[in-house]
KOLGUMI-358903 format. One line per field, with one value per residue (C-alpha): residue number from 1; residue in three letters; x, y, z. Coordinates in nm, 3 decimals. Layout:
REM KOLGUMI-358903
num: c(NUM,...);
residu: c(ala,...);
x: c(X,...);
y: c(Y,...);
z: c(Z,...);
END
This chain:
REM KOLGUMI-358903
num: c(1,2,3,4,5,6,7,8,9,10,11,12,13,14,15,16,17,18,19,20,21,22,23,24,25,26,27,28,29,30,31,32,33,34,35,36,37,38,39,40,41,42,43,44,45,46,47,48,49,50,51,52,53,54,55,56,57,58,59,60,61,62,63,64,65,66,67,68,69,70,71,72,73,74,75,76,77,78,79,80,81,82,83,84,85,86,87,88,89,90,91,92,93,94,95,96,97,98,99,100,101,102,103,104,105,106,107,108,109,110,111,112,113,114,115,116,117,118,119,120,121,122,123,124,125,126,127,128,129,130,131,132,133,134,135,136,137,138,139,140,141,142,143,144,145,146,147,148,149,150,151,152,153,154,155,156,157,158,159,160,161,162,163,164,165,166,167,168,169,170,171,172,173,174,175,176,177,178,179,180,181,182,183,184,185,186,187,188,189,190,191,192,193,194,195,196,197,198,199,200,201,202,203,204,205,206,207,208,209,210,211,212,213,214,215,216,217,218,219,220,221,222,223,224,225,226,227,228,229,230,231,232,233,234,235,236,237,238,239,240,241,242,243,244,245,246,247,248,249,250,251,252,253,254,255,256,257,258,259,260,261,262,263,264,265,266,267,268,269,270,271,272,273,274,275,276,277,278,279,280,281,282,283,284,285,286,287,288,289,290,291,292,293,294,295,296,297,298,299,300,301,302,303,304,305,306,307,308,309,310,311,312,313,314,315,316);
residu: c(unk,unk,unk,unk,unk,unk,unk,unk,unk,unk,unk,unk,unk,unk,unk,unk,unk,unk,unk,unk,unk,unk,unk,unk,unk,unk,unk,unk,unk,unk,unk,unk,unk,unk,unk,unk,unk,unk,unk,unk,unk,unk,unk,unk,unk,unk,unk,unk,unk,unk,unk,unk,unk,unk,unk,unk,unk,unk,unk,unk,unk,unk,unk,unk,unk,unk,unk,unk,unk,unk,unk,unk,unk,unk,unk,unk,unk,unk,unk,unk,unk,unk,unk,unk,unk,unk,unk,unk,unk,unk,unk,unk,unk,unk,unk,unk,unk,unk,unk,unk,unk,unk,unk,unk,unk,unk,unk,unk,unk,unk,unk,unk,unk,unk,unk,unk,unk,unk,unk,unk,unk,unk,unk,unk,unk,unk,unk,unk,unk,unk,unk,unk,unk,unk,unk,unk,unk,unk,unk,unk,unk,unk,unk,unk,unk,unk,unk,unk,unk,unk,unk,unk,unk,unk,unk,unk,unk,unk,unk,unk,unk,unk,unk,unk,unk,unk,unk,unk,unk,unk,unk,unk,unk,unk,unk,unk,unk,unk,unk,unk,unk,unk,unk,unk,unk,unk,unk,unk,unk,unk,unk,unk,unk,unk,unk,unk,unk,unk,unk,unk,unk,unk,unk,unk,unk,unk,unk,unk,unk,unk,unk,unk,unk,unk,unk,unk,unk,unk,unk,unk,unk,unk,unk,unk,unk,unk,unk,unk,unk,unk,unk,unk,unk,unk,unk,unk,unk,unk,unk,unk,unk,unk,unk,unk,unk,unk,unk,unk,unk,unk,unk,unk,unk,unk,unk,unk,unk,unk,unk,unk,unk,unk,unk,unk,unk,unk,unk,unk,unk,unk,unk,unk,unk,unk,unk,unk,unk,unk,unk,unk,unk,unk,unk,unk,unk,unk,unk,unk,unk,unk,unk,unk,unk,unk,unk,unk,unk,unk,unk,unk,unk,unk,unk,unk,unk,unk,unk,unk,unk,unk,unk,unk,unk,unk,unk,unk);
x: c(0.000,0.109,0.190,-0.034,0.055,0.353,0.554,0.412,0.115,0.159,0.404,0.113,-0.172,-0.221,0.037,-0.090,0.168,-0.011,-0.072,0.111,-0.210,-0.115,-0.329,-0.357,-0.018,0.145,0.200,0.097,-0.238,-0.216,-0.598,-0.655,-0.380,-0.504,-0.877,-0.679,-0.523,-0.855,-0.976,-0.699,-0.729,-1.140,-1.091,-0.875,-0.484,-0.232,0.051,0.134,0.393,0.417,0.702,0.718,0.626,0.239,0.413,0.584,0.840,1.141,1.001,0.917,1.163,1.301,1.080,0.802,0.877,0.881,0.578,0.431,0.558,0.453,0.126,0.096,0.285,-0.011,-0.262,-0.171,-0.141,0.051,-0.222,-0.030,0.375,0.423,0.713,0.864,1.023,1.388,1.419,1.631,1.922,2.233,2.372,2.422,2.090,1.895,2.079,1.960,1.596,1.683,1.757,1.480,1.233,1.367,1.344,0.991,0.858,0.889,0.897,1.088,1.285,1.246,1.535,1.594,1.907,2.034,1.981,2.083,2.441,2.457,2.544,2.615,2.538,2.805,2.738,2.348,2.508,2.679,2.366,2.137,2.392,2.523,2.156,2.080,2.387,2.236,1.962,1.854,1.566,1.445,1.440,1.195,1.407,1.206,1.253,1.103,1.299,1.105,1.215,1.511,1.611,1.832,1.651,1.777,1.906,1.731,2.122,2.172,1.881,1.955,2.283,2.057,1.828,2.094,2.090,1.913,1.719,1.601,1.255,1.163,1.112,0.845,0.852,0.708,0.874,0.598,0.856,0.683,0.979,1.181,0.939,0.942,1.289,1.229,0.958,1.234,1.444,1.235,1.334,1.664,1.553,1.158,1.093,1.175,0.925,0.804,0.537,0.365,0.313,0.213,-0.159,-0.238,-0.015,-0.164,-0.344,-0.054,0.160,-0.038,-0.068,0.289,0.397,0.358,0.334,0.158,0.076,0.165,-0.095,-0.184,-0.510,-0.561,-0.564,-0.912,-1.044,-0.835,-1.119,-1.071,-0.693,-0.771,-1.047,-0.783,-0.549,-0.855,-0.917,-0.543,-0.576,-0.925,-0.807,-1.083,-0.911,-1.272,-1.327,-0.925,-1.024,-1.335,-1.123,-0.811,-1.089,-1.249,-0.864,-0.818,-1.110,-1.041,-0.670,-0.823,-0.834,-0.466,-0.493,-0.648,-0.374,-0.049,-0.091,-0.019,-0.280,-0.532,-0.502,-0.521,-0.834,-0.924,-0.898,-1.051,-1.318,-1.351,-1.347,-0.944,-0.784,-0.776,-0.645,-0.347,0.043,0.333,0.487,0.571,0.226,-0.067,-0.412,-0.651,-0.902,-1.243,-1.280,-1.026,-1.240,-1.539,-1.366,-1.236,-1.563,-1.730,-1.483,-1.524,-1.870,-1.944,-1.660,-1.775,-2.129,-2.222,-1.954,-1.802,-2.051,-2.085,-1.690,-1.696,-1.939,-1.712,-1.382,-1.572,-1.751,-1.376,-1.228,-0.925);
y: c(0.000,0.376,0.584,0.851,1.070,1.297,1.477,1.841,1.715,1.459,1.689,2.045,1.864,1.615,1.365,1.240,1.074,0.717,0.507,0.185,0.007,-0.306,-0.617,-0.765,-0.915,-0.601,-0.703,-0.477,-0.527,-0.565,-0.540,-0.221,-0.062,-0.136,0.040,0.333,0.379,0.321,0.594,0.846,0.816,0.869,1.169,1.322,1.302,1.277,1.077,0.851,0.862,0.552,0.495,0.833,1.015,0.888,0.574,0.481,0.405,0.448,0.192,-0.102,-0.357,-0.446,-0.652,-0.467,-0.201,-0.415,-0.526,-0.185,-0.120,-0.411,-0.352,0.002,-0.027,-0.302,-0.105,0.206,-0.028,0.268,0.504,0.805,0.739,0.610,0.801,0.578,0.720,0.659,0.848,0.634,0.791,0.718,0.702,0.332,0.244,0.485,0.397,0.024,0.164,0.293,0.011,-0.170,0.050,0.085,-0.290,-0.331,-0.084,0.265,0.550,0.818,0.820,1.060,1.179,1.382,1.497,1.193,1.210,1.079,1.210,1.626,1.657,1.952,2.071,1.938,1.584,1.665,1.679,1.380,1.128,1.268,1.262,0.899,0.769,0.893,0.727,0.354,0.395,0.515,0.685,1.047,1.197,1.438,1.576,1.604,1.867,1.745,1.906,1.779,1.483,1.439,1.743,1.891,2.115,2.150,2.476,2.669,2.698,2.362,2.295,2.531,2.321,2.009,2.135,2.121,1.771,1.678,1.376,1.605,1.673,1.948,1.963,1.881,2.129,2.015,2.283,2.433,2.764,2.972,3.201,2.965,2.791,3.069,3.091,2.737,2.861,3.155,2.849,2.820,3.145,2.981,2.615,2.667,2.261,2.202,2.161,2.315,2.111,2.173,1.946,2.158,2.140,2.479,2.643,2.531,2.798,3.052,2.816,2.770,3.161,3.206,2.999,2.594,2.377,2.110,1.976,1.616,1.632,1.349,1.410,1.341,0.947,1.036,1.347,1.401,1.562,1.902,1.902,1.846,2.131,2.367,2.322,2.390,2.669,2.835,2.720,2.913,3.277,3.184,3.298,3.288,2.947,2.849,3.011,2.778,2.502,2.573,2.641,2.280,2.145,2.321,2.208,1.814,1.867,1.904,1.533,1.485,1.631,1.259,1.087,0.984,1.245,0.914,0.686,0.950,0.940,0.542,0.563,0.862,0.623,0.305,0.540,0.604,0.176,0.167,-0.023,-0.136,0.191,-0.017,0.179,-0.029,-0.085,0.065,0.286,0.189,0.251,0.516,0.428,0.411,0.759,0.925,0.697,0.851,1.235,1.167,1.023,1.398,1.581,1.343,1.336,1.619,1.486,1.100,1.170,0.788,0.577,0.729,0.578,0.233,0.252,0.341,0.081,-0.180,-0.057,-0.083,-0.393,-0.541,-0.338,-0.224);
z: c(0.000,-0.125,0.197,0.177,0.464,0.476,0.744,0.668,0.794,1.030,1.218,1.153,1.308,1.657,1.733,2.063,2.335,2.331,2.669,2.653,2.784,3.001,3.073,3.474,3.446,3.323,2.979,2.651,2.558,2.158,2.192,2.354,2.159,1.859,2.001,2.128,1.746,1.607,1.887,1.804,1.440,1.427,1.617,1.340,1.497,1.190,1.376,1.657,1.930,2.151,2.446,2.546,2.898,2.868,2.714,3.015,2.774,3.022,3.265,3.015,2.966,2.623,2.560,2.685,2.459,2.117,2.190,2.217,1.888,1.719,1.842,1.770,1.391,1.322,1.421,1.245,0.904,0.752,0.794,0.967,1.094,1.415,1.634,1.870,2.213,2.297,2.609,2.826,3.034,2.831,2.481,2.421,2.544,2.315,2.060,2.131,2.158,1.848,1.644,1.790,1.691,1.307,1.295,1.433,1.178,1.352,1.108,1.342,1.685,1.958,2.128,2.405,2.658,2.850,3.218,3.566,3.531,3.469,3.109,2.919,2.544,2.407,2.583,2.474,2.093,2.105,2.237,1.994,1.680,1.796,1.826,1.501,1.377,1.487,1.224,0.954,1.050,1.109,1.466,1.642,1.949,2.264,2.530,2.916,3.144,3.421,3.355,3.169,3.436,3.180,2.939,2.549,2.520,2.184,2.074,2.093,1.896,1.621,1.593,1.602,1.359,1.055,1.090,0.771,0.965,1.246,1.179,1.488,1.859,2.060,2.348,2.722,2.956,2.970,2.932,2.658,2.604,2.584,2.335,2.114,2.118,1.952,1.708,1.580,1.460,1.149,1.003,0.929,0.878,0.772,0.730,1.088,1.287,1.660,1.826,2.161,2.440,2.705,2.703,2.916,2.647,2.314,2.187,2.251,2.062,1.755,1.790,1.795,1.543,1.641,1.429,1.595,1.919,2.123,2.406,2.618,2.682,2.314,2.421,2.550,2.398,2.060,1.870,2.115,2.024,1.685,1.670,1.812,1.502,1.263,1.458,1.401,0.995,0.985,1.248,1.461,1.800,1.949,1.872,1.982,2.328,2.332,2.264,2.496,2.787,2.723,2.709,3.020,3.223,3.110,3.230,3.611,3.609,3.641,3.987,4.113,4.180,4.019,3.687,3.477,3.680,3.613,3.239,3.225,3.429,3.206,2.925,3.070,3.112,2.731,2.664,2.625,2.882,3.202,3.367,3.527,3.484,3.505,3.841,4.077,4.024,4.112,3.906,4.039,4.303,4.284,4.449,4.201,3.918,4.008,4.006,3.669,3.513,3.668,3.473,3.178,3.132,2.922,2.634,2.680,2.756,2.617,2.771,3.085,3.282,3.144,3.114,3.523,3.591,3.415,3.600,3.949,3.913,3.794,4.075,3.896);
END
């Protein structure tokens, strides 16, 4: 079959952070993946990105994580490319995560700074240009300072950026000048791309010059992310303030519980999953459940409840 998408649009629309949903022994669920892709797709998102923060991708084991990709590259079918995470902490192991993921059918990496020792930008330079050496495919470079607790400065992105395989950033700092520090990078390299993962920030982005956005809660509502970029292509501001208000008042539900425990309830909620996150988290209670389906029911008006009934009675 042809491939009928390309990277200007996959990479200018929603490329939502997928769950790695799990099954009661902690294995992927090929299954529920393949409803979550089916889920993603109908509401309009033009790419896929599994194994990253939402992903868990850093806690799976090797095997774990080829799974998730098999499962995620067979559910796609080729439809839209699937971006697969190789966020782990140093050089030789992303590089591994690399190689995997161009063998199991991946059509981009994702790369960001190595962590657990302090690195600096030259060290930042070398992991990202030495993963991209172990494969052949393009890379999306990922800045999550939060997590990887080193942020990628927007100078060593510019130097990133001539890389001819580098195909953007996706931002999650959640630093907007720093973001748009990232945005001014196109006026010397106009094909790379600037996407925004910061959901209270979307809007602003896509009014300052993003691209496209990587928002989680697109698992279980990707229809209001995807709404938001129509909005910017039409110069409806009114209708992107509608949208980033909705966005804003479905983001409350990370505030039950563990922010990733949330979301998996969030999207057992919606009929995707079993709401369990790999170990050592533990899935939402029924209390948190029962917050999230509140904040849910106005997007999922015909399955949160159903969804919560089904979680509850299986006491998950």
């Amino acid at each position: 079959m042809a491939q009928s998408w390309t990277w200007q649009r996959a990479l200018s629309g929603v490329v939502p952070p997928l769950i790695s949903p799990l099954d009661e022994s902690g294995e992927p669920d090929a299954a529920a993946m393949a409803k979550l892709v089916e889920h993603a797709l109908a509401g309009g998102c033009t790419g896929l990105f599994v194994l990253g923060g939402c992903g868990e991708g850093a806690w799976l084991t090797t095997s774990q994580r080829g799974a998730v990709i098999r499962a995620a590259v067979r559910a796609a079918a080729g439809r839209v490319p699937l971006l697969v995470g190789c966020m782990l902490p140093a050089t030789g192991a992303a590089a591994e995560a690399a190689r995997q993921a161009e063998a199991e059918g991946a059509d981009a990496i994702v790369i960001g700074s190595p962590y657990y020792f302090t690195v600096d930008e030259s060290a930042q330079r070398r992991h990202v240009e030495a993963t991209l050496e172990a494969v052949a495919l393009p890379a999306l470079l990922y800045n999550i300072p939060q997590c990887t607790h080193h942020r990628l400065a927007s100078a060593t992105v510019h130097t990133l950026a001539e890389h001819d395989r580098v195909l953007g950033l996706k931002d999650s700092a959640g630093d907007f000048r720093a973001f748009q520090q990232f945005v001014a990078i196109k006026r010397d390299r106009p094909a790379f791309r600037v996407l925004q993962g910061d959901e209270g920030l979307m809007a602003a982005s896509l009014l300052a010059g993003a691209d496209g956005l990587v928002p989680g809660l697109a698992n279980v509502v990707p229809h209001l992310f995807v709404d938001l970029v129509r909005a910017a292509k039409a110069g409806d501001p009114a209708a992107m303030r509608r949208r980033q208000e909705e966005i804003n008042a479905v983001g409350t539900l990370h505030a039950h519980g563990h922010w990733l425990s949330a979301l998996k309830a969030a999207c057992a909620l919606a009929g995707i999953g079993n709401g369990r996150p790999a170990l050592p988290l533990t899935p939402a209670t029924p209390a948190q459940r029962q917050q999230i389906a509140a904040i849910l029911a106005p997007y999922l008006p015909d399955q949160s409840l159903s969804a919560h009934r089904r979680c509850r009675a299986a006491g998950a």
